[in-house]
Each structure stands twice: as structure tokens, then as C-alpha cells.
LODRENPA-68244 format. One record per residue (C-alpha): residue number from 1; residue in one letter; x, y, z. Coordinates in Angstrom, 2 decimals. Layout:
N
<rec i="NUM" aa="a" x="X" y="Y" z="Z"/>
...
***
This chain:
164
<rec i="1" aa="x" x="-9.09" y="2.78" z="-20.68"/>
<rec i="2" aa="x" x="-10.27" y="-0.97" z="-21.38"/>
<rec i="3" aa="x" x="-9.72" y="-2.67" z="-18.20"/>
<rec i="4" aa="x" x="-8.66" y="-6.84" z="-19.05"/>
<rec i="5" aa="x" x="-9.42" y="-8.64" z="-15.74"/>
<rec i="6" aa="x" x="-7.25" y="-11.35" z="-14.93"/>
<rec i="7" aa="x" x="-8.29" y="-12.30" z="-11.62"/>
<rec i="8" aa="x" x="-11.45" y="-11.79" z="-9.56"/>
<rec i="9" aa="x" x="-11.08" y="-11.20" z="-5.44"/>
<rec i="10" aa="x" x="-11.72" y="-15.35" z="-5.62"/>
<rec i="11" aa="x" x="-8.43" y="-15.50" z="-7.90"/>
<rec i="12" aa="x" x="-6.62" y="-13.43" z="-5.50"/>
<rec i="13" aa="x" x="-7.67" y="-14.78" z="-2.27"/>
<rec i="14" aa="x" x="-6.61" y="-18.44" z="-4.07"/>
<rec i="15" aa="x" x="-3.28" y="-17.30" z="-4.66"/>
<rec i="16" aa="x" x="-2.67" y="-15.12" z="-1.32"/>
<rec i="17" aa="x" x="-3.72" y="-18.46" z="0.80"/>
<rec i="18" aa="x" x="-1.06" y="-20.50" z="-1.67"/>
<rec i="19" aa="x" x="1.79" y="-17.59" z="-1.72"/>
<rec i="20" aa="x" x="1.14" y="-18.30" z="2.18"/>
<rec i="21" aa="x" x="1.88" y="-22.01" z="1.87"/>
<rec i="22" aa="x" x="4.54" y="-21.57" z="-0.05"/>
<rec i="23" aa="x" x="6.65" y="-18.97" z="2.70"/>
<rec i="24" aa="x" x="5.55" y="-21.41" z="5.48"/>
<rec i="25" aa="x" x="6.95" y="-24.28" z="3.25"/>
<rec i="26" aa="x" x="10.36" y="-22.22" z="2.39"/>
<rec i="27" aa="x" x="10.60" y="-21.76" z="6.08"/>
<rec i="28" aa="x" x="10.05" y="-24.28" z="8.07"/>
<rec i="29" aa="x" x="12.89" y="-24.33" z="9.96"/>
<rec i="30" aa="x" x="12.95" y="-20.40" z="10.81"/>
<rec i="31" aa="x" x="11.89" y="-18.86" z="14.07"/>
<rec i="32" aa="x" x="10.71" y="-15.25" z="13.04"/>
<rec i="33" aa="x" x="9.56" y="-14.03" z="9.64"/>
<rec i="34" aa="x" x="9.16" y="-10.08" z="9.09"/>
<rec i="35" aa="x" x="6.59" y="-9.21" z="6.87"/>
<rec i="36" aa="x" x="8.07" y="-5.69" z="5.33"/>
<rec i="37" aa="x" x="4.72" y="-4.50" z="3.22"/>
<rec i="38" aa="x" x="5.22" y="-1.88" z="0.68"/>
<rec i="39" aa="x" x="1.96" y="0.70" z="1.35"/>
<rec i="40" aa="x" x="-0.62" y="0.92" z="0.27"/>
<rec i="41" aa="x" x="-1.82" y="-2.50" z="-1.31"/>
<rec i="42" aa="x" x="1.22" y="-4.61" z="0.04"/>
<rec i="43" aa="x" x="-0.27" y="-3.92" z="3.30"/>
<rec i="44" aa="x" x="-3.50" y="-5.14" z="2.38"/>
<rec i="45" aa="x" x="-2.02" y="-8.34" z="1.13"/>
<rec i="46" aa="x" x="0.25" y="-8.73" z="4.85"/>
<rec i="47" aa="x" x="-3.03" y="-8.79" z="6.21"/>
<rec i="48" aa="x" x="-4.51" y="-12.03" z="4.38"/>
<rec i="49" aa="x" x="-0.82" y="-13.22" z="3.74"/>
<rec i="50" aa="x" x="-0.24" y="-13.14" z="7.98"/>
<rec i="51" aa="x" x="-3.91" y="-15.02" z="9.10"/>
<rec i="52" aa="x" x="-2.96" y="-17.66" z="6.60"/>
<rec i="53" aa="x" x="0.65" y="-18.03" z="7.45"/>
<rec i="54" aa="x" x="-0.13" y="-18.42" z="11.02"/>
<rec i="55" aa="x" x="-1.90" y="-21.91" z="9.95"/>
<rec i="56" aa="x" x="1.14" y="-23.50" z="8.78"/>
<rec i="57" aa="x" x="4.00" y="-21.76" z="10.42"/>
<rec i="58" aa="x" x="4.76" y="-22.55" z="14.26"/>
<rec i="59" aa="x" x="7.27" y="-19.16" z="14.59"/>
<rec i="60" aa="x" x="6.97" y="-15.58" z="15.53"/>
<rec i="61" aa="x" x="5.45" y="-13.55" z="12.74"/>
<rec i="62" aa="x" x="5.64" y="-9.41" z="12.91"/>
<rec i="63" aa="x" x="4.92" y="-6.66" z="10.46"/>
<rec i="64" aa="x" x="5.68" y="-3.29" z="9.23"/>
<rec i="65" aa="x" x="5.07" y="-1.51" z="6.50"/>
<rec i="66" aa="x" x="7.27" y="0.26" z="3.88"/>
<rec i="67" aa="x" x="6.08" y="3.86" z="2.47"/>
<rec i="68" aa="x" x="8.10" y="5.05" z="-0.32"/>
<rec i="69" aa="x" x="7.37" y="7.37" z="-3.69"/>
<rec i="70" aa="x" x="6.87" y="4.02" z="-6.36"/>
<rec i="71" aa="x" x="8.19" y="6.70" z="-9.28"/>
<rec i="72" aa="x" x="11.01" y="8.45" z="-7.66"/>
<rec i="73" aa="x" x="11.77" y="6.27" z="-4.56"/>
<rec i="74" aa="x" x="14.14" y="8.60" z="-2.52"/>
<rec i="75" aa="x" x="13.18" y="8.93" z="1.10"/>
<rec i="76" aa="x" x="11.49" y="5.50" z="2.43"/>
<rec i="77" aa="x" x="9.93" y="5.33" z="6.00"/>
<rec i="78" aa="x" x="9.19" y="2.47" z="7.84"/>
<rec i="79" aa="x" x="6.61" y="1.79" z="10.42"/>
<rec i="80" aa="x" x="8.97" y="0.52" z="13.25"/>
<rec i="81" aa="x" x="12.50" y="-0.42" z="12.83"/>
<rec i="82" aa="x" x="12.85" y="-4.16" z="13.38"/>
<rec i="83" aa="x" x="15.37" y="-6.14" z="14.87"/>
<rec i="84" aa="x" x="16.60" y="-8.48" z="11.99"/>
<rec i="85" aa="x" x="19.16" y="-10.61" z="13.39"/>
<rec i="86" aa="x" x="18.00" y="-14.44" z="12.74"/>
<rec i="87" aa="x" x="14.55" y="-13.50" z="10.90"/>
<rec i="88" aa="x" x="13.36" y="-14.08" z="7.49"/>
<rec i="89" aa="x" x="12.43" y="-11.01" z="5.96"/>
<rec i="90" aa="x" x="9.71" y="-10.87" z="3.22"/>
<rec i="91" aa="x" x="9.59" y="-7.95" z="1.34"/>
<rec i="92" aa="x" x="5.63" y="-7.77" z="-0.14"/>
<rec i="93" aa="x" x="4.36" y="-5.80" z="-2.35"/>
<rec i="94" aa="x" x="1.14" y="-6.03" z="-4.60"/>
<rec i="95" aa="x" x="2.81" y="-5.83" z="-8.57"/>
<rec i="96" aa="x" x="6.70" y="-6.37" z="-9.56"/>
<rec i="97" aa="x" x="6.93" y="-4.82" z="-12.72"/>
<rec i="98" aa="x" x="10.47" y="-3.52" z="-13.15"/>
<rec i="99" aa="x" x="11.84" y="-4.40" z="-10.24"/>
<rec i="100" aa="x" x="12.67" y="-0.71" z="-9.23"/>
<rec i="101" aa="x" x="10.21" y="-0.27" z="-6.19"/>
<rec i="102" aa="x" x="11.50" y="-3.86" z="-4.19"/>
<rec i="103" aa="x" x="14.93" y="-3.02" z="-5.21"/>
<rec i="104" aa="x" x="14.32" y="0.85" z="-3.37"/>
<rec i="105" aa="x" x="12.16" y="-1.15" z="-0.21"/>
<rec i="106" aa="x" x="15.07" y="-3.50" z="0.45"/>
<rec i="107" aa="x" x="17.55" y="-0.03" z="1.11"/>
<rec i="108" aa="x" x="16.71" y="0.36" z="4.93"/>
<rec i="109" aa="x" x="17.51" y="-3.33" z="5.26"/>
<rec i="110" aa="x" x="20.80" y="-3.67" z="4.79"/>
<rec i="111" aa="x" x="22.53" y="-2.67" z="7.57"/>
<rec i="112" aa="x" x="21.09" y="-5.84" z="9.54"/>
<rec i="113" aa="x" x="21.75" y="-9.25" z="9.48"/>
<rec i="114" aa="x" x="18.55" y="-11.42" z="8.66"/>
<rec i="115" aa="x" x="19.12" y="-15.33" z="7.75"/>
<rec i="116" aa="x" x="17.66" y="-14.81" z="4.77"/>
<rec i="117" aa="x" x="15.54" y="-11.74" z="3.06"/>
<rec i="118" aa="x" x="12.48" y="-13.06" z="-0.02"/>
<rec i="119" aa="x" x="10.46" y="-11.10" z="-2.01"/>
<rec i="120" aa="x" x="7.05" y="-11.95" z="-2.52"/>
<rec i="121" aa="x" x="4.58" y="-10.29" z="-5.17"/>
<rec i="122" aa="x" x="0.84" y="-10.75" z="-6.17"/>
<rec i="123" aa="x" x="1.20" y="-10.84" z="-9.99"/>
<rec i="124" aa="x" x="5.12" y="-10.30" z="-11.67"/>
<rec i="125" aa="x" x="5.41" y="-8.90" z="-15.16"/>
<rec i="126" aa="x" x="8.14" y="-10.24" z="-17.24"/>
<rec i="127" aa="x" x="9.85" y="-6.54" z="-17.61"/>
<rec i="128" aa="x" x="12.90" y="-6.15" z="-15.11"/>
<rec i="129" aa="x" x="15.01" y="-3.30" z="-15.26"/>
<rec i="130" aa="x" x="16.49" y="-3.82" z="-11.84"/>
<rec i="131" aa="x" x="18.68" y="-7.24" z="-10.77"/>
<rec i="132" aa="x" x="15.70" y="-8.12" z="-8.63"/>
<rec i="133" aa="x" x="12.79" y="-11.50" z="-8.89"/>
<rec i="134" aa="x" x="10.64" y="-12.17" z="-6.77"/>
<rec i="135" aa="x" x="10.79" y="-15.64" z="-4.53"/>
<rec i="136" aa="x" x="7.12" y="-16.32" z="-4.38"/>
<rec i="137" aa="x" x="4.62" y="-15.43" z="-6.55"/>
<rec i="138" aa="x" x="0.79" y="-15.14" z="-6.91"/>
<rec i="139" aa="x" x="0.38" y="-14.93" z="-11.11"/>
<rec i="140" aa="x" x="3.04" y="-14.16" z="-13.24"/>
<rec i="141" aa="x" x="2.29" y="-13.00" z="-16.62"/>
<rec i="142" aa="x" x="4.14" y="-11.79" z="-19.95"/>
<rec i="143" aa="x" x="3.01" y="-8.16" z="-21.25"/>
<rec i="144" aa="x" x="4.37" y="-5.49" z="-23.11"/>
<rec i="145" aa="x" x="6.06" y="-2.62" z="-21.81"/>
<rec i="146" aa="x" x="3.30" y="-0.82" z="-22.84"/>
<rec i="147" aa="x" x="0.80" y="-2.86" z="-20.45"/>
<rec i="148" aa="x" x="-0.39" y="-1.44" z="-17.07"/>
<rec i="149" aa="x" x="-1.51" y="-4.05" z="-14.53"/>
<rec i="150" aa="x" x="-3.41" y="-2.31" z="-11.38"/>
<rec i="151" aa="x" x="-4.75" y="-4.12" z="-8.13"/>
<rec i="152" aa="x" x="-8.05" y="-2.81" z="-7.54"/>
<rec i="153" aa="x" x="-9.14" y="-2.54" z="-3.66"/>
<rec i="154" aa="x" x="-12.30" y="-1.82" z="-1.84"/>
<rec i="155" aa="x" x="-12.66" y="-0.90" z="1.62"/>
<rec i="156" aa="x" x="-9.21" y="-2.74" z="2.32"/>
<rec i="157" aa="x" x="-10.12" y="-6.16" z="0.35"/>
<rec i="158" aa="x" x="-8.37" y="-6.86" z="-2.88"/>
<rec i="159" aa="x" x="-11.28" y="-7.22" z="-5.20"/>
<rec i="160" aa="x" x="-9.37" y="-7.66" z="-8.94"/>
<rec i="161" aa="x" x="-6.47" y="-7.08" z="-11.03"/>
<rec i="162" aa="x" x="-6.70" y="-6.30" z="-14.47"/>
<rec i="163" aa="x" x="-4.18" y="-5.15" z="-17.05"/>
<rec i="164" aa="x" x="-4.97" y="-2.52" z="-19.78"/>
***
């Protein structure tokens, strides 16, 4: 398999420190964002996506992660169970491609009562099978259904993406 880089960890860090920006700028006036990472590489990306978020937003800012089968979601577990009620959730996750795995994440969610839930993605294909887009996002790009796009990581650091 011919792997087509199209971006470097320098490309990714970029756009994790804007995606960043961007939440703290769609939130401003919120006092507690949940960061709901889908495992493995979402959590990777709360990580960076949390330290720079902290610069620019002045509220509360928690985690959890979201571990789920990507092919056949059925059972999903979450790390804790967090009290929604006047938070932001932001569902994260590392590649949107048809929309079925944030569509699955968001399942445990609704039962509460956030002010508002986003979705947030490192790179978003143009392929959606599910009535799901992502708010913010890192690099979007037009493939084929054919494509694969991957997120490679390294002893928890993002190092590339590439698309074969």
C-alpha cells in the first residue's frame, strides 16, 4: 500500500493549536466544555486540543473518552459519566469519514441536557452516509470512496496522516 502523506506531525500540531482557537472562539461565553474523545487517536488529539484550549478559554474544561467498535458500533463505554447540564460538549475524534462512528459516540449523550454539543475532527472526507458534519475541522479533503486516510501515531504523538 502507497502511503500519500498529507500532513507531517508540524501540519497536525498547526491545525490542533487552530481547531483549539476556533472552540475557544465558538465559546466564549460558555462555562464548561466536555471534551468526549473517541479512543484511541481522539484521545491523543484531547490531549494537545485541552493544553491549547486552556490558553484562550477562561472556563472549566474536563475529559473522557469514548471506546466503541468503529465497524460495528454496538456497545460504547465511557470513561466517567459526566454531568452535562450547561456544558458544551465536543465530540473528537481523529478522521470523519462517513459519519457513522460520531453519529454512534453521540448515543450515550442524549439523555442530558448540554447547551450545545460540536463535533470536532482532524481531517473530514467528503463521503457522509450518516446526517452528521463536523463543527470544527483540522483539513478537509475530497477522496473517493475508495480512499483510506489513517492517522499515524508514535508513542502517543500524532506524527502524519496520509491517504492511500
Amino acid at each position: 500500500m502507497v502511503k500519500n502523506y498529507i500532513l507531517d506531525k508540524a501540519g497536525i500540531d498547526l491545525r490542533l493549536q487552530r481547531m483549539a482557537l476556533e472552540i475557544a472562539e465558538q465559546n466564549m461565553d460558555e462555562q464548561r466544555i466536555v471534551i468526549a474523545s473517541i479512543l484511541p487517536n481522539g484521545a491523543i488529539m484531547s490531549d494537545i486540543i485541552k493544553k491549547e484550549l486552556a490558553k484562550y478559554f477562561d472556563g472549566v474544561i474536563e475529559e473522557l473518552t469514548i471506546d466503541l467498535d468503529k465497524r460495528h458500533p454496538g456497545e460504547i463505554s465511557l470513561s466517567n459519566q459526566p454531568d452535562l447540564n450547561g456544558a458544551v460538549l465536543l465530540l473528537l475524534d481523529d478522521v470523519a469519514n462517513s459519519g457513522k462512528t460520531l453519529t454512534y459516540a453521540l448515543k450515550p449523550f442524549l439523555e442530558h441536557h448540554p447547551n450545545k454539543i460540536q463535533t470536532a475532527v482532524l481531517v473530514a472526507r467528503t463521503h457522509r452516509k450518516f446526517p452528521i458534519q463536523p463543527d470544527i475541522v483540522g483539513f478537509s479533503l475530497a477522496t473517493t470512496l475508495q480512499d483510506y486516510i489513517d492517522v499515524e501515531v508514535a508513542d502517543g504523538v500524532m506524527t502524519g496522516a496520509w491517504i492511500a
